[in-house]
Backbone bond lengths (Angstrom), bond angles and torsions (degrees), N, CA, C in turn:
res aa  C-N    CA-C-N  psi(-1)  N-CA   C-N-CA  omega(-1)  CA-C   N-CA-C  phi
1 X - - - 1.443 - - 1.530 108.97 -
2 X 1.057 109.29 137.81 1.607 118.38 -173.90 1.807 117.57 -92.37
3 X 0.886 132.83 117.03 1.470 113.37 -171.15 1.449 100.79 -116.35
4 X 1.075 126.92 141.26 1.380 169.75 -120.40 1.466 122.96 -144.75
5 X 1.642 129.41 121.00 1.513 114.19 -176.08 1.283 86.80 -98.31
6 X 1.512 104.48 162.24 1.460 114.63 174.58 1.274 113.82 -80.51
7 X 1.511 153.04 156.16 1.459 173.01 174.21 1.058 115.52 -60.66
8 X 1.275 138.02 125.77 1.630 120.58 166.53 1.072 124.07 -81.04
9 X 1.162 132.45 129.88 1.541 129.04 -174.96 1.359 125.99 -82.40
10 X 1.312 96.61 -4.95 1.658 112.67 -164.38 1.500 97.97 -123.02
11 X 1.064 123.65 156.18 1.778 136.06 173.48 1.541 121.84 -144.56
12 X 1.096 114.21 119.66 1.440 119.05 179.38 1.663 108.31 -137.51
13 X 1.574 89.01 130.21 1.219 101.56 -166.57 1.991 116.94 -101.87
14 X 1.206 125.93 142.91 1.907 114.46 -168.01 1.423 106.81 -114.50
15 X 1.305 111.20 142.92 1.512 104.72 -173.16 1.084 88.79 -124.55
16 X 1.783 115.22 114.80 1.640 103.71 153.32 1.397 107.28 -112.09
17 X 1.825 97.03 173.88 1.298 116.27 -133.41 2.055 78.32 -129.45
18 X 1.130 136.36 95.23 1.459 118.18 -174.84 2.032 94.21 -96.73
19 X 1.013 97.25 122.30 1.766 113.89 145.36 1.460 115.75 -163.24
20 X 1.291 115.84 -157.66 1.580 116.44 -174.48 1.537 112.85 -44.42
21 X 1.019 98.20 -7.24 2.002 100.76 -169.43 1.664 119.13 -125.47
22 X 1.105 109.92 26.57 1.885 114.62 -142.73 1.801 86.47 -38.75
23 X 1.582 68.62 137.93 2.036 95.00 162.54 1.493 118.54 -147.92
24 X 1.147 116.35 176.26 1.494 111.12 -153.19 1.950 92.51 -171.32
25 X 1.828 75.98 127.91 1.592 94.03 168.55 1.126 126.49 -106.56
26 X 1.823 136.90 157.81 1.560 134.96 174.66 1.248 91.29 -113.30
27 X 1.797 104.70 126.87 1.195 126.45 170.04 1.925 109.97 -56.34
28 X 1.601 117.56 153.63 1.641 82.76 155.78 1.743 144.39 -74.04
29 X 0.795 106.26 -147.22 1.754 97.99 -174.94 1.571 107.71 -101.26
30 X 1.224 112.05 136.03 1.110 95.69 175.90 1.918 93.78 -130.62
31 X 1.205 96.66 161.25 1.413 114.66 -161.17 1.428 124.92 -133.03
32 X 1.613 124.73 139.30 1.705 108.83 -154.80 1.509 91.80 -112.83
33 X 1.881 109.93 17.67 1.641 86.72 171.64 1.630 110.44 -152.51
34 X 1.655 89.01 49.48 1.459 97.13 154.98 1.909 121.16 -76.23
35 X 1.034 99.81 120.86 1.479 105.68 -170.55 1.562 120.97 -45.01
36 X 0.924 120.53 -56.01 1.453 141.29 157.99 1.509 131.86 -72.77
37 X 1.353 119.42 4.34 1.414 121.87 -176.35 1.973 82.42 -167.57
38 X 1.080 112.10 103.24 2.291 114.08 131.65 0.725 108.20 -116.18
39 X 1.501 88.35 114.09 1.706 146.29 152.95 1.758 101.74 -28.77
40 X 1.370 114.52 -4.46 2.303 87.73 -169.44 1.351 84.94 -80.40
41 X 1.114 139.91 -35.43 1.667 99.89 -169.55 1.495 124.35 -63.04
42 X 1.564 103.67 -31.39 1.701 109.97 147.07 0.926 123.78 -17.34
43 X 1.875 105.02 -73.47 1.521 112.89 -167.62 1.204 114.70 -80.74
44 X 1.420 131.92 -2.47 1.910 135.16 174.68 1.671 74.14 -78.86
45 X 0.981 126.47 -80.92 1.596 133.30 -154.43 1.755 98.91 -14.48
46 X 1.452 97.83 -71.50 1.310 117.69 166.09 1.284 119.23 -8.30
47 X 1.520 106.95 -107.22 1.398 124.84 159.97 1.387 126.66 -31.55
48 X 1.424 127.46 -29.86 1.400 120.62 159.24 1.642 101.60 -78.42
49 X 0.943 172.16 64.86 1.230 171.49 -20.16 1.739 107.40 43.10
50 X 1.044 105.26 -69.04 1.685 111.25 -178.49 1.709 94.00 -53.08
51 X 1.069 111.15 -50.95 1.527 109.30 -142.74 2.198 105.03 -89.44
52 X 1.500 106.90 -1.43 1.732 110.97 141.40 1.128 105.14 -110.63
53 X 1.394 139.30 19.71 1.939 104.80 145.97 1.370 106.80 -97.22
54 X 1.472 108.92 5.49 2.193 109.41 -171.85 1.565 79.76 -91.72
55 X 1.260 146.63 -30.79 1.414 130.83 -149.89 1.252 110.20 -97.80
């Protein structure tokens, strides 16, 4: 039998901010099971964002 972690359904993303003061923000929540609106194209949006300031 194979066991399996469960998925998060929810995603929240942190923005820190590093200088003399580090601070840090929580994105809002975004969620893959609002009935009428999933948020992943949100969260690709997201992550393609993260993934040209890593490059």
């Amino acid at each position: 039998m194979v066991q399996t972690k469960p998925i998060s359904k929810t995603i929240t993303f942190i923005k820190l901010l590093i200088q003399d003061n580090p601070q840090y923000d929580l994105s809002n929540i975004f969620s893959l099971l609002l009935p009428h609106r999933n948020q992943l194209y949100d969260i690709m949006r997201v992550l393609k964002q993260i993934r040209q300031i890593m490059l």
